[in-house]
N, C-alpha and C positions, 0 to 999 in steps of 0.2 A: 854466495847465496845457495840456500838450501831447496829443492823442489819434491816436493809429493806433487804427482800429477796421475788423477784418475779419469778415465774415463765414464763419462756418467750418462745415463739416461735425461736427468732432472738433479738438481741439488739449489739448494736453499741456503740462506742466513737471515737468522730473526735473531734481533737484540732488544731483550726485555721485552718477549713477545710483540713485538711491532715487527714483519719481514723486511728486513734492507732490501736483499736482491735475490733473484731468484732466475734461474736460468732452464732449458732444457735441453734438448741434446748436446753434448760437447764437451770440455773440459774442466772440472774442477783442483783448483793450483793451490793448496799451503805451501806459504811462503815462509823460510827463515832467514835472516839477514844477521851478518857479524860483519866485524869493523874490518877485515880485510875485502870488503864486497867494493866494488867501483862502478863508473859506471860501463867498462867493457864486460860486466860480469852480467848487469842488465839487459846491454845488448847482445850480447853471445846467448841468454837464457831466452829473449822474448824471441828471437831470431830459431830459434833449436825448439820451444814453446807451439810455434805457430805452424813449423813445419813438420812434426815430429808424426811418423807414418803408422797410425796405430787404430785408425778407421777402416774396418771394411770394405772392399771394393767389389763386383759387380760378382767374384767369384770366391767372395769369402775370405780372405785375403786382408791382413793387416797392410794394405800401402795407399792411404790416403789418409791426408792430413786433414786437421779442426777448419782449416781455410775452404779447404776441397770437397766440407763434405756440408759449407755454413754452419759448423756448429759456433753455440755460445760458450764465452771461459767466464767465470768465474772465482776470482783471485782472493785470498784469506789468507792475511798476515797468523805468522803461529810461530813464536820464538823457543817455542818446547823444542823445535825440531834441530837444535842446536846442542839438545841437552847431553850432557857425559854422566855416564853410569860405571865408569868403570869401580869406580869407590862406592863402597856403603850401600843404600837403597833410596836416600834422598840424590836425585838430581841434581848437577850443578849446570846452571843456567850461564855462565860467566862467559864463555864464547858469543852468546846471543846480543846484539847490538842493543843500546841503550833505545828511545825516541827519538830523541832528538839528530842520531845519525840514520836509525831505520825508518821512520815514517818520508822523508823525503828518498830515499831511497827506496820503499815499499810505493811511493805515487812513482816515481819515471819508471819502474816495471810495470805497472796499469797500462800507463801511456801509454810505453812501449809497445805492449803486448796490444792493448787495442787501434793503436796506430798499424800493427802489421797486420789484424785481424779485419782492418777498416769497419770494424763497427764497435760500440763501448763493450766492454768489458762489466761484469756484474762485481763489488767488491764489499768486502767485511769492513771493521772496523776497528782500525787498529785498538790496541790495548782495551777492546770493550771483553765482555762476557757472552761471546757467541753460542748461536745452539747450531750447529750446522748440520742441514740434512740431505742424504745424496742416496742415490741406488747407481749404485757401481756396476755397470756395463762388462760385461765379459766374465770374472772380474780383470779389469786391466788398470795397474796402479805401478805406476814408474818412479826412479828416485833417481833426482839430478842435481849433483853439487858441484855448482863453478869452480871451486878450488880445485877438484878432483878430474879434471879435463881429461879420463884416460880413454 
């Protein structure tokens, strides 16, 4: 599993101008999923997700987590973030998991994440046509790939 994780003031998702979900302080998470993902990669992400020390503390200081500070996360599946450019200028997409293994894989990371956040999570929809809207805090924007455990 692939993570863009920013921190946000406010972000948003409306699908076909109706809003799904809409959070404020906290974390905004695109997700990408390929078929090497399990589910230790969910639990290792939601676990590293929920503690991850990138909030402000009383002296300015990045060492408080989205748990520490009640922020909300908000989760958006995005199989671009899988994509290989090394050829040509069309993307290939071919590492990105199909539905039918990412969508149940993209709900036990929700779970997950809202299980360790003990309150819901706000989320997108998969394979829809998301508008997403966020104002990036700091800016502080992190990139975390299971596979890449270094």
């Amino acid at each position: 599993m692939r993570l863009v994780i920013q921190r946000v003031t406010h972000a948003s998702v409306t699908i076909e101008g109706v809003l799904k979900s809409k959070i404020g302080s906290g974390l905004l998470i695109l997700v990408g999923i390929e078929d090497a993902d399990t589910d230790a990669d969910v639990n290792w992400l939601a676990q590293k997700v929920v503690n991850l020390r990138i909030f402000d503390d009383e002296n300015g200081v990045m060492n408080r987590s989205v748990v520490d500070v009640d922020g909300e996360i908000l989760i958006v599946s995005q199989f671009t973030l899988h994509a290989m450019t090394a050829k040509g200028n069309r993307p290939s997409y071919i590492r990105a998991s199909k539905p039918d293994f990412a969508v149940p894989m993209y709900e036990k990371f929700c779970a997950k994440v809202s299980e360790l956040l003990g309150k819901q999570v706000g989320t997108g929809e998969f394979g829809a046509d998301m508008k997403v809207e966020l104002l990036n805090d700091g800016p502080v924007t992190i990139l975390i790939d299971s596979q890449r455990r270094e």
